[in-house]
Structures are given as structure tokens and as C-alpha cells.
N, C-alpha and C positions, 0 to 999 in steps of 0.2 A: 293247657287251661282246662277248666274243669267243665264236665257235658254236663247237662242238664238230662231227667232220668225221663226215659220213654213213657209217656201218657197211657195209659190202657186203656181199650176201648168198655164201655161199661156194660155187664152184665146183662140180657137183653129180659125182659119179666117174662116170655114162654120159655125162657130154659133154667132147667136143673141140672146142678152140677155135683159131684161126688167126688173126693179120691181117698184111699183106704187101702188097707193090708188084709192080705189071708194067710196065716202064717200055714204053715206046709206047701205041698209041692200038688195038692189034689186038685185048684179050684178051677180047672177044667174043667175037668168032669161033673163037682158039682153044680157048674151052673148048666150045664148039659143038661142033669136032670131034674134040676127045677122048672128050665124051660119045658121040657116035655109033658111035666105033669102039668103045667100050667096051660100047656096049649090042648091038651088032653082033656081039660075040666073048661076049658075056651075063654078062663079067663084073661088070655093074652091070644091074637089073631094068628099072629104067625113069626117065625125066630130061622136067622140063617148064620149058620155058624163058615165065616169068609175061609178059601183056604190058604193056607199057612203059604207065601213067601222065602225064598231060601234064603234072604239076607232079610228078613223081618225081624221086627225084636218086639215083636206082641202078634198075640193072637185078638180077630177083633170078630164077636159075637153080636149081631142086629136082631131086636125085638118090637114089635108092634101091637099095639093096644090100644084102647078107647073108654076111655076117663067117664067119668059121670056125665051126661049131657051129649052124648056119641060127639065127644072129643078126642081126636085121634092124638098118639104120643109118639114119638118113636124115640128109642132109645140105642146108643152104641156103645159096650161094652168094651174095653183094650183092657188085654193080663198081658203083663211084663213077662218077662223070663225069670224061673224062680233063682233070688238071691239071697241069699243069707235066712235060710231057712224059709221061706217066707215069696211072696208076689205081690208086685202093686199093681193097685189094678183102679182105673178111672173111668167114671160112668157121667153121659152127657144123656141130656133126656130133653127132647123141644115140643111144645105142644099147639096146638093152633088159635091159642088163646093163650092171653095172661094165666100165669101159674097159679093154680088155689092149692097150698096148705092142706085142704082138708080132703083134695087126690088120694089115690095111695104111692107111698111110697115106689120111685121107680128099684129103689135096691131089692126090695122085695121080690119083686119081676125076676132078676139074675142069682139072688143069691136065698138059702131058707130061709126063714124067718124061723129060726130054732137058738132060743137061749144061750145053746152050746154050740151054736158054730162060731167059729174063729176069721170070720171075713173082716168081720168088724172093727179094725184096729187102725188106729190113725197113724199117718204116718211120721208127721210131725212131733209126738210126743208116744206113740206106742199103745195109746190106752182106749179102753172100748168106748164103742158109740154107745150101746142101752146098759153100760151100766154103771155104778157106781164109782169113780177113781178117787180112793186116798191120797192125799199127798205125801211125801215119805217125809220120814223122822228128822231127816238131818237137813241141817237150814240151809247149807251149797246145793244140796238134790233139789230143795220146794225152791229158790230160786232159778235154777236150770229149769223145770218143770214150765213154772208159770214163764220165763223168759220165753220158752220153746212157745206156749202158747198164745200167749199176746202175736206172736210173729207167723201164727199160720193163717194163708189168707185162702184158703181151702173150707176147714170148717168153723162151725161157732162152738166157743168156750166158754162158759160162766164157773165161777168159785160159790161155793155155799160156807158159809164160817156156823158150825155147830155151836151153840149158846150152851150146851148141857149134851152129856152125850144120850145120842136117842136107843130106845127100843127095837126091835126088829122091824116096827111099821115105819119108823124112820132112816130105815137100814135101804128102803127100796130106790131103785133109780128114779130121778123126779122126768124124765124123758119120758113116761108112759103117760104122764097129763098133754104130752106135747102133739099136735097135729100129725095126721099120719106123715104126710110131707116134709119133716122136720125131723122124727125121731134118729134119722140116718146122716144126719148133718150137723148132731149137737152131741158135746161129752163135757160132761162133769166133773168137772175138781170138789173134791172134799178136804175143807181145813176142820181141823180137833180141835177143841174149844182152848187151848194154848196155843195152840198154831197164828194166833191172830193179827199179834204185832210181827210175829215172819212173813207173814203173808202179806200183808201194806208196807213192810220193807222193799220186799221183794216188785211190790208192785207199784213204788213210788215215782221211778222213772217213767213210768207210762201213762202217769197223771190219773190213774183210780185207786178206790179203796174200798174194802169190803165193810160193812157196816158190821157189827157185833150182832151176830143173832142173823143175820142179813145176807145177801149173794148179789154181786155187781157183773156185766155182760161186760168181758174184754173186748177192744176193740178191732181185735186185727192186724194186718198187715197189707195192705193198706190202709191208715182208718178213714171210715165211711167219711166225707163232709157234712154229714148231720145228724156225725155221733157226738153224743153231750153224756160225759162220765156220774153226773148226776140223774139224766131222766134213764141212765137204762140200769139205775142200782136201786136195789128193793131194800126197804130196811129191815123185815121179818119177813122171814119163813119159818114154817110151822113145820117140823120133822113128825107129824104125827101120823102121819099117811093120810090128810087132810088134802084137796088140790091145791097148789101155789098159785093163786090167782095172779097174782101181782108180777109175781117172774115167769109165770106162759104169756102171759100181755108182753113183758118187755123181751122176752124171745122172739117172738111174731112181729114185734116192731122192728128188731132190729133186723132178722130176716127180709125183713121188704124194703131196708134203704138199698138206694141203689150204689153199688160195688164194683170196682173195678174187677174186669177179667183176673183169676189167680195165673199166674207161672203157667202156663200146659193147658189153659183152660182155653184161649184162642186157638192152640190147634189141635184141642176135642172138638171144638164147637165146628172147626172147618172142614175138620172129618165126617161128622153127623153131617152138614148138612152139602158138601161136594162130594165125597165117597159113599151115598147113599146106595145099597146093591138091592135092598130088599121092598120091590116095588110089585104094589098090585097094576094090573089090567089098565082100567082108566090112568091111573099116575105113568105107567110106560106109554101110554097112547098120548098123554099130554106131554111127555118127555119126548116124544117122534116128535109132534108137531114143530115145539120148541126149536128143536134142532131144525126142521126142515124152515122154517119162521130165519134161525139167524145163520142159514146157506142160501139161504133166498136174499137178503140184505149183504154178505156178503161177496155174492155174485153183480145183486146192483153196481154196489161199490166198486166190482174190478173193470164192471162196462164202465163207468164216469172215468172210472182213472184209464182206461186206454183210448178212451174217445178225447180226452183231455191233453193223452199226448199224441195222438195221430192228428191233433187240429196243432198242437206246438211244433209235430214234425212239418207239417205242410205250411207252418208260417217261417221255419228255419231255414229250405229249404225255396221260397219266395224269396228272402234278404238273401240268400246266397248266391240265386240267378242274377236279383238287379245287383247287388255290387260287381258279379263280374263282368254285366253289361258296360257299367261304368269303369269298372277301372281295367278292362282288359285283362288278356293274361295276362298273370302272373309270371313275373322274370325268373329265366332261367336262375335255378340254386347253384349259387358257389361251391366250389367243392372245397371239402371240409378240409382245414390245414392239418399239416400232418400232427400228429399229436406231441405234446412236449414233453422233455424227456424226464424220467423219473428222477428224483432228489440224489437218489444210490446213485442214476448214471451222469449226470453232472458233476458230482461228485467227484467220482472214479476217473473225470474225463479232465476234470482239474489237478488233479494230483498227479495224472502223468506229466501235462504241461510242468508243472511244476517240480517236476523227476527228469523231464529233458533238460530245464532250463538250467537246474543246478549241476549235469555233468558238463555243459558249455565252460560255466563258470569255475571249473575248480580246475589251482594249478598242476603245471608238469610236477614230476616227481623231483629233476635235478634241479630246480629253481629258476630266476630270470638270466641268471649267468649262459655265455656260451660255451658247450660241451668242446672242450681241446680236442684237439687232431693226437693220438696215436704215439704217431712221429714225436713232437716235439715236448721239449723239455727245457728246464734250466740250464745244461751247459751245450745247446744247439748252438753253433756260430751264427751270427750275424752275418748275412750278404752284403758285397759292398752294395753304394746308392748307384743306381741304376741296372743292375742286373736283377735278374730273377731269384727263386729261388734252387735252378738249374744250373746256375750258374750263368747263361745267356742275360746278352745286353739288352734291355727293354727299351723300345723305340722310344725317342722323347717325342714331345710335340714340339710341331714349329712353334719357329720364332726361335730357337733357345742355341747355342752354339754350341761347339765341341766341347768346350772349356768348364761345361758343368752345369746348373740349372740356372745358371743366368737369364732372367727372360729378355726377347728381342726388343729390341731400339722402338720407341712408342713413335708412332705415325703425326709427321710435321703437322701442326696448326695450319689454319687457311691462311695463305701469304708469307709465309715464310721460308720460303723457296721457291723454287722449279716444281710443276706436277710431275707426275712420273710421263715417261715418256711413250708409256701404251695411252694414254689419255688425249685429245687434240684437245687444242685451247681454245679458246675462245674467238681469235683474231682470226683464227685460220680458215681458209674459205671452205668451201665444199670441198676444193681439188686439192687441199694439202695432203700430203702424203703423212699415210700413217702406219708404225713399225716400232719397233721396240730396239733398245740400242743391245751392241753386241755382249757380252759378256767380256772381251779382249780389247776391240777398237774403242772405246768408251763412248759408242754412241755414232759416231761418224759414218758409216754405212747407212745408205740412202734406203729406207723401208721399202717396201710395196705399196705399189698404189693401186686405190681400190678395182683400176680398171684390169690391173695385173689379176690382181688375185679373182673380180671376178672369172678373169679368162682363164 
């Protein structure tokens, strides 16, 4: 889903902001020595050049001075590493009061103020602050151009549309009518008197237009909320080397709406005012106290917070006595079951069972049949019935006679006969003699009697 774009916090009115090109590789050193003469002639207090970082990617230069009205400024210079021929380099400047215009310039302070130095170039489109910029010939270049500049939210841009082309006295930069405080922050587009329908081409998306004879203040990137594309366009200017009254008014106007921080400019302005090195006397002696002020309050704070919990240790330790008042010791701890076994070894511990159980199950090799004896075969003789296979005669069991496997005579029903004669009957007293008949006499032989055989 789509974010909504981060607010920047607004522009605060003590501070001044810069950013800009020096093309070569010198402008160390030149500000080096502009600092020196300036602090040599006094009109700047004092300048401390930070040392250089071995994973830095700028050198940062601090300068101090006192404005019209012994208003103090200070200012923090950061140069890039030089690239592509060239250094960019951003200046923050805070004062102790609302910013006037008619200050001097803080660029001045770091860098000469010589026609011919080359600090001065914007980075956004390439082109000087105090002088004059043409726009070029070809209609994709003046569109690139002014695109580039509506979009820088660094410095101000205005266009001028030539009506006729001027003289040399029209030839000069209109930045020299401009406030000291202004002439480092403002660059000039020149259209040539055909230039004019390419130039409100080019500049139709952005809802202005240059008036014929006339010059309109673009609005930036971010635009202000109380820019109004008609109060900041002039309709004549005068190329005569006359002042532009009307376009230094609506410069200065538009200079004082308030504007969001540009890209880099929240952390110039955090550098100026938390990395501050360059401190007189009184400002380090109010910087001790400062510090001794919040280790004094954050000592307070660590007496509350341990008084805070030495009253929770002695009330956690009160609930801990009376519960064990109450509920006694605590029961002896079970001991821990043993632990259970890994996934691998259940596993591992199944598939043996199940490796035992399937050699249980599996059949003989010769089948269900019974494995034959050796010995025998198809033309073995049959034994007769009753012998062995040795030839001997195998006992029969009783009952059966000689005569074959006849089985014996089934035992008489009750009453249908004699009982047998080892048996006494029923009639017979105590003293009847009891005996078994002979095997010859059929019975007739008088038994024993029980007093015989007792004796």
C-alpha cells in the first residue's frame, strides 16, 4: 500500500542555509584563508578547523561572529570529498535572533568574495549564484534546465524573459540590488526575447508563467503553502541597469515564507547545533554546569528507582514469609520421569518388532507336507497287520483274541446274568466267602474267607 511522504520539520527563522559547488579540488585551503584574514582584520571572532576522521567523508570548518547589534552567529562549514572535478560543500549558519536579510552574508565568512572564484555554483543545475545564467538554445536543454530548477529545494530561482535584447547595463546580474543575506542563495535564469513561448511551455506543469518583458519566482520543491504563482510574478523589469523594485520585493517575500527543511538540511542544522567544538569561556562553563544540572537529576532518578525496589523487595519477601506460614512446607518434588524416547528411537524400536515378528511367520522351505524317511520308497513291502516294521509281532490290547483284531465280548447289561464271581452280591452276609472261580473246576472250589486271608 502506498506510504504517505515524511513531513519535514520547518525551517526555524535564526537559521541560514547554503548548499553549493566549488569546482576544483583547492577549496580547503581557500577557505583556510579567508578565515585567517578575516579573523586577522577581526571581522570574524574566531574559526577551528575539526580534525579530519579516518572514515569521514567531509572535512567540517566552525566560525564565529557578531552580526550588527552584537548578535552572535555561528556557522558550520562540511566540504565533501572532491568528485567529478569539483566539491560540495553545505553551510548552516544560526543566530540568536530572527534572521535579517540585510546581515552579511555567512558565505562571505568561508569563502572570497571575488567575481572569479568558482565556489559559487549550484548544485542542482550547475549555474552561478551572482551571475548572469542563459538559458541554452535548444528547447529539451531550457526544459531540463527549468525542470531541474522548480525542483531544487536548496536555493531560490527566478526567470527574467528579455522584451528586446539589452545593452551592457542590462547585461549585469540583477542579484547585486539583492540583500546581503540573499545574494548566496538566489540565481538567475535568462530567456531571449523568443525564448518565451519555450519557457511557459516548459513551465506549464508547474502552474507559472513568465509574463513578456516580466520575471515570475519558481516555486521549489517543496512548494511553500503561501506560494501564490501570481503575487510572486512581476510583470516588467527594466534591463536598464535601473533597480528591479518589484522583483527585490517579491524575492524578500518569498525568502521569509516558511519552508520546509531541504534533503541534508536537518542533519546540517543537528550538526551546528549538537556537534558544536568551538566554544568561548562563559559557553563551556554553562556547558559544565549543564552537564553537572542533568547527572545531578540523573542520580536523583537512580536513588527513586532503587528505593522503589528495595520497598518491592521487602514487600515480596513479607508475602513469601506469610504464605509459607500458612501453607507449610512445600512437598517434597517428584522426581522427574525419565525422559521419552526420541521419534528415531521408537521408531528404530518398531521396526525391529516388526523384523521379529515376520521371521516367526514365514514358512519352512519343504512346505506343509511331511519330510519321508530315507529308507522308504515305492516298491517297499508292506508288513503284515500286526507286526512291526522288524518284522516282530506288536502286542495287541486286551479284549481282542488270537484270531485277529476282533474286539472282545461287550460287558452284560445289569440283569442279565450272574455278576462275575470276584464280586459278592447283594444277599450275602458279612460272612459269605469271597473268591474267584478256578479257571478248570468252573467255579466249584470253595474261595477264602476273609478270616483266612486275614491270617
Amino acid at each position: 500500500m502506498p506510504t504517505s511522504p515524511t513531513v519535514r520539520p520547518t525551517t526555524p527563522p535564526t537559521v541560514w542555509l547554503a548548499r553549493g559547488r566549488h569546482l576544483g579540488s583547492a577549496a580547503e585551503d581557500s577557505v583556510l584563508r579567508t578565515l585567517r584574514r578575516l579573523k586577522d582584520s577581526q571581522d570574524i571572532d574566531d574559526f577551528l578547523e575539526l580534525p579530519e576522521a579516518e572514515d569521514a567523508h567531509e572535512r567540517v570548518v566552525e566560525a564565529r561572529w557578531r552580526a550588527p547589534g552584537e548578535v552572535t552567529v555561528r556557522a558550520r562549514l562540511a566540504l565533501a570529498r572532491a568528485s567529478a572535478g569539483g566539491q560540495e560543500w553545505t553551510l548552516a549558519a544560526e543566530a540568536e535572533q530572527p534572521w535579517d536579510p540585510a546581515w552579511p552574508s555567512p558565505a562571505t565568512m568561508f569563502w572570497p568574495d571575488d567575481p572569479d572564484a568558482t565556489w559559487d555554483r549550484d548544485v542542482a543545475t550547475g549555474l552561478r549564484f551572482r551571475g548572469v545564467n542563459p538559458l541554452p538554445e535548444d528547447d529539451k536543454d531550457v526544459r531540463r534546465v527549468l525542470r531541474n530548477a522548480v525542483r531544487s529545494p536548496w536555493n531560490i530561482h527566478f526567470v527574467v524573459h528579455e522584451a528586446m535584447t539589452p545593452d551592457h547595463r542590462g547585461r549585469e546580474a540583477l542579484a547585486r540590488w539583492l540583500p546581503p543575506g540573499l545574494r548566496h542563495r538566489v540565481i538567475e535564469h535568462r530567456a531571449a526575447p523568443q525564448q518565451l513561448r519555450v519557457v511557459n511551455w516548459a513551465l506549464e506543469d508547474f502552474g507559472v508563467q513568465v509574463p513578456r518583458g516580466g520575471a515570475v519566482v519558481l516555486p521549489g520543491a517543496p512548494v511553500p503553502p503561501d506560494y501564490d504563482a501570481a503575487g510572486f510574478s512581476v510583470r516588467s523589469v527594466f534591463l536598464d541597469g535601473s533597480e528591479p523594485e518589484g522583483l527585490i520585493a517579491a524575492l524578500t517575500a518569498f525568502a521569509a515564507l516558511p519552508r520546509p527543511l531541504p534533503e541534508g538540511g536537518d542533519a546540517a542544522l543537528t550538526g551546528l547545533r549538537e556537534e558544536w567544538h568551538l566554544l568561548t569561556l562563559e559557553e563551556e562553563l554553562a556547558r559544565e554546569r549543564r552537564l553537572v544540572a542533568m547527572y545531578a537529576e540523573a542520580l536523583e532518578a537512580m536513588t527513586k528507582s532503587r528505593d522503589l525496589y528495595r520497598e518491592a523487595a521487602e514487600r515480596a519477601h513479607e508475602a513469601l514469609a506469610a504464605y509459607r506460614e500458612s501453607a507449610g512446607a512445600a512437598p517434597p518434588r517428584q522426581p522427574s520421569e525419565a525422559p521419552s524416547l526420541s521419534p528415531l528411537r521408537q521408531l528404530t524400536r518398531t521396526l525391529e518388532r516388526l523384523k521379529g515378528t515376520a521371521k516367526a511367520l514365514r514358512p519352512s522351505p519343504a512346505g506343509d507336507a511331511p519330510a519321508s524317511r530315507p529308507d522308504e520308497g515305492p516298491d517297499r513291502p508292506v508288513p503284515p497287520p500286526g507286526t512291526g516294521e522288524d518284522g516282530g509281532r506288536v502286542p495287541r490290547p486286551a479284549g481282542t483274541d488270537d484270531g485277529g483284531d476282533r474286539p472282545a465280548a461287550a460287558p452284560q447289561p445289569d440283569g442279565g446274568g450272574d455278576p462275575p464271581a470276584s464280586f459278592p452280591r447283594a444277599d450275602d452276609g458279612p460272612d459269605a466267602p469271597v473268591g474267584t472261580a478256578g479257571p478248570d473246576d468252573g467255579g466249584d472250589r470253595p474261595a477264602k474267607t476273609r478270616g483266612a486271608e486275614r491270617g
